[in-house]
Backbone of each chain as nested JSON, in Angstrom:
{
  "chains": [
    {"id": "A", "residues": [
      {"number": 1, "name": "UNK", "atoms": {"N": [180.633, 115.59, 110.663], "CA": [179.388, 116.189, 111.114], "C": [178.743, 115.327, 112.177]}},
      {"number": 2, "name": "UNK", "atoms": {"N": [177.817, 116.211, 113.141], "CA": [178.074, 115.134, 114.101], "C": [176.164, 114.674, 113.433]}},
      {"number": 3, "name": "UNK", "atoms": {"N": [175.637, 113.443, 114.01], "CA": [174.206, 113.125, 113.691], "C": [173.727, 112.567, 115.221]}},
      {"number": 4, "name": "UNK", "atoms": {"N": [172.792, 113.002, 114.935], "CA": [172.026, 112.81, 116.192], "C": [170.812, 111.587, 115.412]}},
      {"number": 5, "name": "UNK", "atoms": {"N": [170.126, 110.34, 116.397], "CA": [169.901, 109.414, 115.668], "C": [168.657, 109.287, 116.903]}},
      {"number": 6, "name": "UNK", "atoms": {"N": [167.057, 109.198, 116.425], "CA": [166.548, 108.855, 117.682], "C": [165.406, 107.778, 117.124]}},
      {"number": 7, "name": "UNK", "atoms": {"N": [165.636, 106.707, 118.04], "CA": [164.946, 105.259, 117.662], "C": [163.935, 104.997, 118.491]}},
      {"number": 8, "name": "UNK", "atoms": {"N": [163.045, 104.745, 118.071], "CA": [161.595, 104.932, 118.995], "C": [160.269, 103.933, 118.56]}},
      {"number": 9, "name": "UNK", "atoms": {"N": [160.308, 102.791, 119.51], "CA": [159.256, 101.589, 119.344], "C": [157.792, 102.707, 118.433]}},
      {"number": 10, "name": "UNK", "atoms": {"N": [157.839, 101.802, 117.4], "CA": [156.479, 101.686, 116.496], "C": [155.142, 102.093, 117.756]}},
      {"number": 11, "name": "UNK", "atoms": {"N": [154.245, 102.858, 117.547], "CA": [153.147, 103.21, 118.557], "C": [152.169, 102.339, 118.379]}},
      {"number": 12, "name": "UNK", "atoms": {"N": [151.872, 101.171, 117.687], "CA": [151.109, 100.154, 117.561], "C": [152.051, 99.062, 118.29]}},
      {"number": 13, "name": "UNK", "atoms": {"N": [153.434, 98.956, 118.646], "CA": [154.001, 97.945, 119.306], "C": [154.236, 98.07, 120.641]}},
      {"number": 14, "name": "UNK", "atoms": {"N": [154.04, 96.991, 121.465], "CA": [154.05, 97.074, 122.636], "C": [155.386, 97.273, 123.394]}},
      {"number": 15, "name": "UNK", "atoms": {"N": [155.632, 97.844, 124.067], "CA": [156.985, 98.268, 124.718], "C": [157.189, 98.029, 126.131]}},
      {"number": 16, "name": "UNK", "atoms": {"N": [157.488, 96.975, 126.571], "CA": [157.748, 96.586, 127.361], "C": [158.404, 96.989, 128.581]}},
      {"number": 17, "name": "UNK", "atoms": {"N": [159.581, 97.837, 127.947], "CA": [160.599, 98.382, 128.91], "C": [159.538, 99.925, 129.416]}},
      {"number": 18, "name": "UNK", "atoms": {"N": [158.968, 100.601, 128.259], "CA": [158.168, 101.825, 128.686], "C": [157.142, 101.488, 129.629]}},
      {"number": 19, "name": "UNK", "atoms": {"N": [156.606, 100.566, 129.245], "CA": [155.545, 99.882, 130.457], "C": [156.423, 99.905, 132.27]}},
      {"number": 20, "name": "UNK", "atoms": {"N": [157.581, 99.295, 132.065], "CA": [158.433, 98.987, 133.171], "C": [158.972, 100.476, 134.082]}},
      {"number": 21, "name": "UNK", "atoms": {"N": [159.052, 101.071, 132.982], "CA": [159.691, 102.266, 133.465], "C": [158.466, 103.453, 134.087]}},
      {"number": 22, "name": "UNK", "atoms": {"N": [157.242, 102.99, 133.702], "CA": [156.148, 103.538, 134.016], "C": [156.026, 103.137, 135.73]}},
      {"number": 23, "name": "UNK", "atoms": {"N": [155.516, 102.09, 135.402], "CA": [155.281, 101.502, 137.028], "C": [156.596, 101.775, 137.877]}},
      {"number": 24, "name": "UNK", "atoms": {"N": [157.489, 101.538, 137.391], "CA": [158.312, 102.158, 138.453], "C": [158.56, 103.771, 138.996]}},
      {"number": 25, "name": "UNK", "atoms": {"N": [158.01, 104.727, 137.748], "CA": [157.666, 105.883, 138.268], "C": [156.573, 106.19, 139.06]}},
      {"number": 26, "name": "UNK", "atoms": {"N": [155.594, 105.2, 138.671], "CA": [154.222, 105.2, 139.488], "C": [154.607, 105.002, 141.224]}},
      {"number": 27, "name": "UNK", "atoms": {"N": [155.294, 103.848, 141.337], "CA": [155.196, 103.53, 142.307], "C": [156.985, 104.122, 142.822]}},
      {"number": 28, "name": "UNK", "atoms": {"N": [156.882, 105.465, 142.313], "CA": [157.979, 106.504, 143.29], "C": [156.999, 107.571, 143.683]}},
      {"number": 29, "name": "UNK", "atoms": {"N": [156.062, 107.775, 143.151], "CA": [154.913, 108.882, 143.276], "C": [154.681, 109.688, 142.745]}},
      {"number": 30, "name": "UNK", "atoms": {"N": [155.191, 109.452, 141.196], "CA": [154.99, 110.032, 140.041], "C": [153.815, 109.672, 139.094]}},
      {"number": 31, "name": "UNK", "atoms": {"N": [152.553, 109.377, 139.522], "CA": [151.086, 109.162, 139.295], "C": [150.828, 110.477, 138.362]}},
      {"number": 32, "name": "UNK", "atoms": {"N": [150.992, 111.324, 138.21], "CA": [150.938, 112.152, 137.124], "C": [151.536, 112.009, 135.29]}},
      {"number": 33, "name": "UNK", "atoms": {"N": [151.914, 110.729, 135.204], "CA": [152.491, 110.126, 134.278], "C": [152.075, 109.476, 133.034]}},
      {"number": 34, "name": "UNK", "atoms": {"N": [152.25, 109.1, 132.336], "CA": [151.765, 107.98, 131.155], "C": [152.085, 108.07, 130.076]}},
      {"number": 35, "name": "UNK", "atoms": {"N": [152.161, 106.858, 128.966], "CA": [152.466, 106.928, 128.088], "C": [153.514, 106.824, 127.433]}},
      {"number": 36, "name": "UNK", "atoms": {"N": [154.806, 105.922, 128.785], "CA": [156.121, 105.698, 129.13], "C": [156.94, 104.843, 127.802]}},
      {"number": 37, "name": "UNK", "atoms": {"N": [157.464, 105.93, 126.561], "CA": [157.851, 105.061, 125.415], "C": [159.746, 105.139, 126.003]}},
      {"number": 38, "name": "UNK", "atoms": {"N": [160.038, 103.841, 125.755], "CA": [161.679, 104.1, 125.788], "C": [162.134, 103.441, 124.428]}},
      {"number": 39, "name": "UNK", "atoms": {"N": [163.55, 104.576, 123.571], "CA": [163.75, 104.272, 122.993], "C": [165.442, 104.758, 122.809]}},
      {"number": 40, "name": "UNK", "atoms": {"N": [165.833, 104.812, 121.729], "CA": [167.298, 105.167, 121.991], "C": [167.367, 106.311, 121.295]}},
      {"number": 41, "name": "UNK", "atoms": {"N": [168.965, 106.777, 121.679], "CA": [169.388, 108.143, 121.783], "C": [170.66, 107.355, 120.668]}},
      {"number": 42, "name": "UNK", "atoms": {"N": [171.524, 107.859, 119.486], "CA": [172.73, 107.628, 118.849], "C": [173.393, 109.012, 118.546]}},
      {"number": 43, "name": "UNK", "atoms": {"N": [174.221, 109.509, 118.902], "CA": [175.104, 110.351, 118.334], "C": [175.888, 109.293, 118.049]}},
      {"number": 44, "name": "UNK", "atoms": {"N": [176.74, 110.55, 116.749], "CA": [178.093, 109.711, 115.765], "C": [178.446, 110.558, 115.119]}},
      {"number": 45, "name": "UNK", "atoms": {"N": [179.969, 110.636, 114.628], "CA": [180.49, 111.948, 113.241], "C": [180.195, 111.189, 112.684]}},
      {"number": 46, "name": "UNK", "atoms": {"N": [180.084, 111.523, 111.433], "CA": [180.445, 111.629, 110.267], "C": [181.119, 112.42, 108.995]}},
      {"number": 47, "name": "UNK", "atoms": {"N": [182.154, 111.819, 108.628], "CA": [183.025, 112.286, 107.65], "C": [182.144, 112.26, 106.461]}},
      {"number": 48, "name": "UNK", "atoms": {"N": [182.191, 113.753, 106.167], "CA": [180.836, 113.918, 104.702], "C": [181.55, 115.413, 104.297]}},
      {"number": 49, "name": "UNK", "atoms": {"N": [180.978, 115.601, 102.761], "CA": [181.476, 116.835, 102.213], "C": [180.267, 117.505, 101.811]}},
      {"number": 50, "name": "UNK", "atoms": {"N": [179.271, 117.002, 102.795], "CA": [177.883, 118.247, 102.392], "C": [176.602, 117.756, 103.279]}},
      {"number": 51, "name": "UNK", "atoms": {"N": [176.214, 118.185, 104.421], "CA": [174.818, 117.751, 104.958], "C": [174.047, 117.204, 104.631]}},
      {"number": 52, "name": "UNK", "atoms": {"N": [173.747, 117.11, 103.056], "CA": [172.877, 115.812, 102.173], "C": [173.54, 114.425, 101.979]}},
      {"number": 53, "name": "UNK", "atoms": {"N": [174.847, 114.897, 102.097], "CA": [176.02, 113.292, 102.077], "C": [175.543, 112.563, 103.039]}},
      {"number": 54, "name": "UNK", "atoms": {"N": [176.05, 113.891, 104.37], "CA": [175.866, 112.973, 105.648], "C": [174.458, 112.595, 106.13]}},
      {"number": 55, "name": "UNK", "atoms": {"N": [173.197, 113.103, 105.672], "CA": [172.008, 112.55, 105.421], "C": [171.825, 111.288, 105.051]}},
      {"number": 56, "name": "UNK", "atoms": {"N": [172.025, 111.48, 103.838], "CA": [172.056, 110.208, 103.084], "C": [173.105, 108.686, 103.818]}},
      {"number": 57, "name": "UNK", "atoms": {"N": [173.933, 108.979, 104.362], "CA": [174.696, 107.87, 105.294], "C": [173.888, 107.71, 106.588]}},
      {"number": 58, "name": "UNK", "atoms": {"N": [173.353, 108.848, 107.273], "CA": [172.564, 108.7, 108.236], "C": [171.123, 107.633, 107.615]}},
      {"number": 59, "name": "UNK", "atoms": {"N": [170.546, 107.583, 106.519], "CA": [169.414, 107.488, 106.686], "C": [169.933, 105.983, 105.93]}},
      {"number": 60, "name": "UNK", "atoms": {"N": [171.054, 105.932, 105.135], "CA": [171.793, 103.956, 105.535], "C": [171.924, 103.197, 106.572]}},
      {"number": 61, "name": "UNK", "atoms": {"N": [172.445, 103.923, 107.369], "CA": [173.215, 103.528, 108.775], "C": [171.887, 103.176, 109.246]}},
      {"number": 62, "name": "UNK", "atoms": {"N": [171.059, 104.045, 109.557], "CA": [169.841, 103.69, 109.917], "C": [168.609, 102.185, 109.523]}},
      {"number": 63, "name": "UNK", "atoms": {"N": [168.789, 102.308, 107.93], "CA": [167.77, 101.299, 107.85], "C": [168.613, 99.794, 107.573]}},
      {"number": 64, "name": "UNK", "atoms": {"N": [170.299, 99.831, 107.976], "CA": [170.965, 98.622, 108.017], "C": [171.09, 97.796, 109.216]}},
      {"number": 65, "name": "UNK", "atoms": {"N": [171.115, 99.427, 110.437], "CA": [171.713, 98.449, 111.314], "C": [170.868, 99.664, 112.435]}},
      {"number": 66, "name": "UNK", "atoms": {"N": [171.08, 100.743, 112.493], "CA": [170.578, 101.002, 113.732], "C": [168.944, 101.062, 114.487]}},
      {"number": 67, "name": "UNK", "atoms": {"N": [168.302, 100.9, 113.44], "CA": [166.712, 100.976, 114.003], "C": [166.23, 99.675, 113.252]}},
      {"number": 68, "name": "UNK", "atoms": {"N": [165.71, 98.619, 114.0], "CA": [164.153, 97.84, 112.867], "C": [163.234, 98.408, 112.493]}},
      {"number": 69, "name": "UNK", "atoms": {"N": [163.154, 98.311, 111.753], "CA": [161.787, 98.794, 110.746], "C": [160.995, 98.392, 110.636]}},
      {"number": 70, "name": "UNK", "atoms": {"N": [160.678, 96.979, 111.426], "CA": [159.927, 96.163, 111.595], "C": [159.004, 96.462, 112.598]}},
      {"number": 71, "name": "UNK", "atoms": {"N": [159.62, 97.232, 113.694], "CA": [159.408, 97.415, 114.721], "C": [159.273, 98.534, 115.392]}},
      {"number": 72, "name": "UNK", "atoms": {"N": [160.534, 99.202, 115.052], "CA": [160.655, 100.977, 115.23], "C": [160.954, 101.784, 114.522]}},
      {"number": 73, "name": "UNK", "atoms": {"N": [160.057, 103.146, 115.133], "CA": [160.821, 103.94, 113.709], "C": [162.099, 104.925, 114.516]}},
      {"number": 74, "name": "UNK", "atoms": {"N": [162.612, 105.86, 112.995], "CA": [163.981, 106.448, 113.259], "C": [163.694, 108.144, 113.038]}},
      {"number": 75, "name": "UNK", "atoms": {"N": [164.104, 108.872, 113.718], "CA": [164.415, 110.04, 112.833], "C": [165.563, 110.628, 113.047]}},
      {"number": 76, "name": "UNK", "atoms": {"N": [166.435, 111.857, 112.645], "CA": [168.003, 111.986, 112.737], "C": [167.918, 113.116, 112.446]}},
      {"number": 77, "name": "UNK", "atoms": {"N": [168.942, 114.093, 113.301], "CA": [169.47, 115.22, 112.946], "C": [171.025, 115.692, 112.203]}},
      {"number": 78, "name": "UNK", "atoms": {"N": [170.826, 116.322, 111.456], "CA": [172.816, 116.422, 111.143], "C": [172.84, 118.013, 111.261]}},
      {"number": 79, "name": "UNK", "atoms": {"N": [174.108, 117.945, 111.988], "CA": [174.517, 119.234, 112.902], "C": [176.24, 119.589, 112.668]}},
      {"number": 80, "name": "UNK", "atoms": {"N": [176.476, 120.664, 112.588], "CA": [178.049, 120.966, 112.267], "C": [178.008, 121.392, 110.463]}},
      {"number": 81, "name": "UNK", "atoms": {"N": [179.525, 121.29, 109.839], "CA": [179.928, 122.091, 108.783], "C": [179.752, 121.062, 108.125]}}
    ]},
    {"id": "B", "residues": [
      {"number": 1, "name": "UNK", "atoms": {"N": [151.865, 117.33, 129.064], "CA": [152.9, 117.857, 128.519], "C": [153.658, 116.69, 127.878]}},
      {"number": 2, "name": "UNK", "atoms": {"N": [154.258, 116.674, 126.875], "CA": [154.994, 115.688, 126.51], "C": [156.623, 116.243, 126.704]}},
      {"number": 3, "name": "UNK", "atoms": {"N": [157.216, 115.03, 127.601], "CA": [158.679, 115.216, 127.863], "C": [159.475, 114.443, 127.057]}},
      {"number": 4, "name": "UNK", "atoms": {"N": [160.508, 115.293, 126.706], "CA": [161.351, 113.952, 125.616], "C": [162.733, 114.061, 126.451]}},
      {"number": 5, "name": "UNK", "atoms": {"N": [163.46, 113.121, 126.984], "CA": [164.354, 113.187, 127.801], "C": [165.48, 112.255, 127.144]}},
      {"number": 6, "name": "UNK", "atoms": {"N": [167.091, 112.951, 126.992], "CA": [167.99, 111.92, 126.66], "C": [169.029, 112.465, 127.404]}},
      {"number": 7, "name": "UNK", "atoms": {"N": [169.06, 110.745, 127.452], "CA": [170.377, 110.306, 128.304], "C": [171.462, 109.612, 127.389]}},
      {"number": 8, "name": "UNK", "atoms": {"N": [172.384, 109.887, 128.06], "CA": [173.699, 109.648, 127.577], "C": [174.942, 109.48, 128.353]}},
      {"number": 9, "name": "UNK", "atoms": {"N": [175.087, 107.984, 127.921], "CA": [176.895, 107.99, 128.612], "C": [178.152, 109.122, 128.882]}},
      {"number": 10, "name": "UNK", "atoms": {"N": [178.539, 109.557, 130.017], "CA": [179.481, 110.538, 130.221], "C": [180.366, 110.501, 129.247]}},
      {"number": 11, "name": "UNK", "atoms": {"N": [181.126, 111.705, 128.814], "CA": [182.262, 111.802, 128.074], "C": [183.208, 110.963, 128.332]}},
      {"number": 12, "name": "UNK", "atoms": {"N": [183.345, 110.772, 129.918], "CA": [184.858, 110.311, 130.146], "C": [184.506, 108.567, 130.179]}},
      {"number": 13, "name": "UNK", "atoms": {"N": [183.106, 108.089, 130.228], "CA": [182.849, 106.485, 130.475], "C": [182.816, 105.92, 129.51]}},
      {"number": 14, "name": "UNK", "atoms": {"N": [183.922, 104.727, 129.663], "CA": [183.396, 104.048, 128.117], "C": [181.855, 103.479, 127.702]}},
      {"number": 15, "name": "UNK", "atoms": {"N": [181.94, 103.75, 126.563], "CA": [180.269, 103.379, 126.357], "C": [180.807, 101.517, 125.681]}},
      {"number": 16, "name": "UNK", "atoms": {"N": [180.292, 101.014, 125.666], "CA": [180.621, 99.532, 125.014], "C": [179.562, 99.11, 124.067]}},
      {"number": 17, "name": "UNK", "atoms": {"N": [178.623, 99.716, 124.471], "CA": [177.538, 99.281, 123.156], "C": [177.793, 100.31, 122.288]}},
      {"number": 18, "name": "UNK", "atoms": {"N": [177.752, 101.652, 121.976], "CA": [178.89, 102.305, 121.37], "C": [179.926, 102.014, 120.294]}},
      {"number": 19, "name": "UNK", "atoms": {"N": [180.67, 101.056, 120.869], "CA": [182.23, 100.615, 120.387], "C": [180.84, 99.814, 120.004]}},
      {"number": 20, "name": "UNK", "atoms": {"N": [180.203, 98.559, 119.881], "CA": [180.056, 97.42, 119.212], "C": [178.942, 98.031, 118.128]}},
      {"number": 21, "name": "UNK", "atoms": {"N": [178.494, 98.919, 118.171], "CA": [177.539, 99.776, 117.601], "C": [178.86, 100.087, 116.05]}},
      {"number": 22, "name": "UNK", "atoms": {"N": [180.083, 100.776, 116.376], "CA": [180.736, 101.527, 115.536], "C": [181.258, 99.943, 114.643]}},
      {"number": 23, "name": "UNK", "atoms": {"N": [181.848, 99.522, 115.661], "CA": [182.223, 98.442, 114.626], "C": [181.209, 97.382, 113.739]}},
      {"number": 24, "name": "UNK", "atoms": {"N": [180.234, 97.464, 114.372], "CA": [179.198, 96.925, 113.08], "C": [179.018, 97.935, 111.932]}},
      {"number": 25, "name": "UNK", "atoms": {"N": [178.95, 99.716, 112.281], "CA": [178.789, 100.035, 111.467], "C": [180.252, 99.463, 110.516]}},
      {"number": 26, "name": "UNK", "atoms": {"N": [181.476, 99.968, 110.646], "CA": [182.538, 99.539, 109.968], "C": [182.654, 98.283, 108.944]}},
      {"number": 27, "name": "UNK", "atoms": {"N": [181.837, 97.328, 109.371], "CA": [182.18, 95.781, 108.901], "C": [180.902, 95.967, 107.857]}},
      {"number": 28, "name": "UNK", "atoms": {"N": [180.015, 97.17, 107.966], "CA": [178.967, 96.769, 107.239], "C": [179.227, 98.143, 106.344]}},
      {"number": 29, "name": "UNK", "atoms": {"N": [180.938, 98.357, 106.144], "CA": [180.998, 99.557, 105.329], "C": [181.182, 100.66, 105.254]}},
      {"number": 30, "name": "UNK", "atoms": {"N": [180.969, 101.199, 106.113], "CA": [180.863, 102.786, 107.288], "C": [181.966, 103.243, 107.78]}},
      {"number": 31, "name": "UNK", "atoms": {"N": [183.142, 103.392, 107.05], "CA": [184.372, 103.205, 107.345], "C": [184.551, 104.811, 107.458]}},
      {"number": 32, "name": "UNK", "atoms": {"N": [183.27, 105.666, 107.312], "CA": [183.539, 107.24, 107.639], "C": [182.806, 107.702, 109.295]}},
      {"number": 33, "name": "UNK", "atoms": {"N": [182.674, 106.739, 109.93], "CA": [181.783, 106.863, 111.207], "C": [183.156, 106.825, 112.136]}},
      {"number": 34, "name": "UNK", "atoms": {"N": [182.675, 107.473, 113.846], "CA": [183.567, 107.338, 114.501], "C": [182.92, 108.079, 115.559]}},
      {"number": 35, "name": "UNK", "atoms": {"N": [183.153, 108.278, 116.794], "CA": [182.978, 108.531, 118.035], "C": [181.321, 108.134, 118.656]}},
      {"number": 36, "name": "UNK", "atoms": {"N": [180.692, 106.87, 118.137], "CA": [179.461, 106.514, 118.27], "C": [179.0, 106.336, 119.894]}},
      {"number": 37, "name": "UNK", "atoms": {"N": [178.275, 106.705, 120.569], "CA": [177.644, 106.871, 121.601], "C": [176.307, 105.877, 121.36]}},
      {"number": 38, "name": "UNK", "atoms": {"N": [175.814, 105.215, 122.314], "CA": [174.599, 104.987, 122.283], "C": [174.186, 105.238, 123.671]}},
      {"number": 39, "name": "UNK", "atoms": {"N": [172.825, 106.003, 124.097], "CA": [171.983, 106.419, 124.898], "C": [170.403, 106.352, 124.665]}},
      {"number": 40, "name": "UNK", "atoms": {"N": [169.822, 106.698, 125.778], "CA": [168.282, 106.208, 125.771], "C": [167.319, 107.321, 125.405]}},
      {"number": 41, "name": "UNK", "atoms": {"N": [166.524, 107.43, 124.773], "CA": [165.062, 108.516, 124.168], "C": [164.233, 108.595, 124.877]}},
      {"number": 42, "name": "UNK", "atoms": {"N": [163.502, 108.476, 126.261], "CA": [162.409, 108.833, 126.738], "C": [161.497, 109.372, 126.317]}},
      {"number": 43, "name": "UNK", "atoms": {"N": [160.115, 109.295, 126.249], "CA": [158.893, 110.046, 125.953], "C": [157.809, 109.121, 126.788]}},
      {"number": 44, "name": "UNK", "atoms": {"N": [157.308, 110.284, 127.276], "CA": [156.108, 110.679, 128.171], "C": [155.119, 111.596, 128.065]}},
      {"number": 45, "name": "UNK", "atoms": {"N": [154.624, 111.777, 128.817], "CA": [153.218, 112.113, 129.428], "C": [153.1, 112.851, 130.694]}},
      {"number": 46, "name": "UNK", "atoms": {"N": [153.253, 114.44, 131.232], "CA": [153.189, 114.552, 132.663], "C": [152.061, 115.304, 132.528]}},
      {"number": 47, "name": "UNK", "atoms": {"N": [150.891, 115.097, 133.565], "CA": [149.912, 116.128, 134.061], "C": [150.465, 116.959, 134.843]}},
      {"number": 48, "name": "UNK", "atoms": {"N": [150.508, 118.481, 134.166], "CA": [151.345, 119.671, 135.125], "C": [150.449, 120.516, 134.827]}},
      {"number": 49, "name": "UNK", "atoms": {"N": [150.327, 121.532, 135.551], "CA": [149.584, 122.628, 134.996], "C": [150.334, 123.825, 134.558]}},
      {"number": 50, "name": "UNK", "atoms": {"N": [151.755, 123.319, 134.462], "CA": [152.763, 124.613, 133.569], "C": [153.514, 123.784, 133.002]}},
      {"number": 51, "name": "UNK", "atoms": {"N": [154.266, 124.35, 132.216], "CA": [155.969, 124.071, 131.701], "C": [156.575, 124.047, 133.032]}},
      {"number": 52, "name": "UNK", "atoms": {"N": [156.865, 124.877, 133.988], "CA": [157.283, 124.67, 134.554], "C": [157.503, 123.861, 135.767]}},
      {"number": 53, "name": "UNK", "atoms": {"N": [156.559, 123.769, 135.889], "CA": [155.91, 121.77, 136.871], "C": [156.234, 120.646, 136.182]}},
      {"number": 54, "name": "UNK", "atoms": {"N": [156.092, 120.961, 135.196], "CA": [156.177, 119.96, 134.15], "C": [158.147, 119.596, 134.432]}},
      {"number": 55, "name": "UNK", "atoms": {"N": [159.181, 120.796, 134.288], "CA": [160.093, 120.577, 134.587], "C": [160.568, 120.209, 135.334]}},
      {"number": 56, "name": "UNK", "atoms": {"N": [160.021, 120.229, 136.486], "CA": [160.689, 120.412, 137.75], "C": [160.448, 118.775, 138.041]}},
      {"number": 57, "name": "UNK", "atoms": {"N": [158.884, 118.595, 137.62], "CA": [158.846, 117.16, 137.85], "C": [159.773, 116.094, 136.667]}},
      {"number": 58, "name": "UNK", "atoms": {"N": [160.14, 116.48, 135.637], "CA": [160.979, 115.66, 134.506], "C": [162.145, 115.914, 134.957]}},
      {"number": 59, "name": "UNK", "atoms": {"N": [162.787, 116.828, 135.981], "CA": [164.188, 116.802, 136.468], "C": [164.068, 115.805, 137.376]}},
      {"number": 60, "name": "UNK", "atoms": {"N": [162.728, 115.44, 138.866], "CA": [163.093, 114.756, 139.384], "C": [163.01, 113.078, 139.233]}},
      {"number": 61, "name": "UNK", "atoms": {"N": [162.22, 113.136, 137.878], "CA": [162.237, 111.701, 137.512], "C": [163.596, 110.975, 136.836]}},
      {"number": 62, "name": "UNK", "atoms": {"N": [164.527, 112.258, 136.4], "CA": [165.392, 111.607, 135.869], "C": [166.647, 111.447, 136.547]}},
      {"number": 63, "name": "UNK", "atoms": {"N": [166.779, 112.286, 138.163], "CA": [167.274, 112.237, 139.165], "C": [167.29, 110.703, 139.501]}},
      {"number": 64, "name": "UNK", "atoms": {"N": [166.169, 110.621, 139.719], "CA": [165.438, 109.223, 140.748], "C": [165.315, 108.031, 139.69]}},
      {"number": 65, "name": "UNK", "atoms": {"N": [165.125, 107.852, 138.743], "CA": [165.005, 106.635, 137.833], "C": [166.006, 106.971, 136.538]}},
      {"number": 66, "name": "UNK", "atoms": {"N": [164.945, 107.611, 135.821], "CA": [165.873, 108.023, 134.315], "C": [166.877, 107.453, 134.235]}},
      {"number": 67, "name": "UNK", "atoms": {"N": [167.592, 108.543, 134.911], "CA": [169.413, 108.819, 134.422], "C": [170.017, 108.03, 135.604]}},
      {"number": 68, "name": "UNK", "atoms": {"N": [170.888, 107.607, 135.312], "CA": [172.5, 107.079, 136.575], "C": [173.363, 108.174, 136.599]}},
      {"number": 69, "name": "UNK", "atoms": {"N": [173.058, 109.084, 137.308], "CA": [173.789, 110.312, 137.057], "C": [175.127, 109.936, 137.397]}},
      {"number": 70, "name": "UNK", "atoms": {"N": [175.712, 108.959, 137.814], "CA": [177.162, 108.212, 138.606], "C": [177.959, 108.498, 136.467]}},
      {"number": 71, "name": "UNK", "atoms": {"N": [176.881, 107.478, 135.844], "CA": [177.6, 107.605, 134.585], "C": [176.991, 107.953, 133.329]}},
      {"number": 72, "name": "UNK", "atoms": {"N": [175.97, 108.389, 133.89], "CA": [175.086, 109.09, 132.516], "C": [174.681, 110.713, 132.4]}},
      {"number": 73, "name": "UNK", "atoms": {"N": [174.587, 111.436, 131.811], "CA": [174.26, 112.782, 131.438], "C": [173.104, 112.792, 131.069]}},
      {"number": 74, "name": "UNK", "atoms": {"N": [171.721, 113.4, 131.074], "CA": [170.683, 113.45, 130.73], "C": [170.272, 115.221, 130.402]}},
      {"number": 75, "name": "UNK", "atoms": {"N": [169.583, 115.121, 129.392], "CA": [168.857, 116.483, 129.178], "C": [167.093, 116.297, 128.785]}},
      {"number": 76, "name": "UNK", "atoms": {"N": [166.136, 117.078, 129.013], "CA": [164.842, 117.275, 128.427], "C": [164.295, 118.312, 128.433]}},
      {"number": 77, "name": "UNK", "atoms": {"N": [163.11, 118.007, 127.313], "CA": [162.164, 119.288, 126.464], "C": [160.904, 119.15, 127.121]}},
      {"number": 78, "name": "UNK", "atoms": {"N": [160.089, 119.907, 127.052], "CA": [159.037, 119.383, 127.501], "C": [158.082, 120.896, 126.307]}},
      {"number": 79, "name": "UNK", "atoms": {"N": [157.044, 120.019, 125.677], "CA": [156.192, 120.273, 124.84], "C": [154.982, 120.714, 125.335]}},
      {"number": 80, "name": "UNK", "atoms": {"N": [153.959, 121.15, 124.409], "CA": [152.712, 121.39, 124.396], "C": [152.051, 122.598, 125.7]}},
      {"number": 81, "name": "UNK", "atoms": {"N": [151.121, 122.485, 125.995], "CA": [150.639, 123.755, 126.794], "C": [150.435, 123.377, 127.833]}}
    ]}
  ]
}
């Protein structure tokens, strides 16, 4: 099944790269802008025998290794049979 | 409007954070994972006065900054009224 995985700086933490990516839209002439969060995108299969399986591995995978929790949060889609 | 924009490594490019992404999952157990991608989450902010301004301007930001269209694929939503 495939999972879709999206990791996204905490809105009380400062984001550095969204800041970066701001001003550099600003100063293309995209002044209509703000609020520039960057975070990540994960697709992945997973081998599962029921959408709650592959849930449940998604939402491991997640608080082991792919998002801090410290820092950012996660949310995930599972898609396919 | 809020735009949520993801990008993603081409089919045919190797992704390498990806591969080091899968094999951590593996070593940490995950021995049912496989074709892992990692790509970027965008979220923003555009002053448009449609959806459709709103698009036109989130296509050309991801033309011009966003995306590396040379080796990345990008798609976005764009929310609210």
């Amino acid at each position: 099944m495939l999972v879709k995985v999206f990791v996204t700086p905490r809105r009380e933490i400062l984001d550095p790269q969204g800041r970066a990516v701001e001003q550099s839209l600003r100063s293309l002439g995209f002044d209509n802008v703000s609020g520039v969060r960057v975070g990540r995108y994960i697709t992945l299969d997973v081998r599962a025998s029921s959408p709650d399986e592959a849930r449940a591995e998604a939402r491991r995978m997640c608080e082991q290794l792919l998002a801090n929790p410290v820092i950012e949060d996660y949310r995930f889609e599972v898609e396919g049979s």
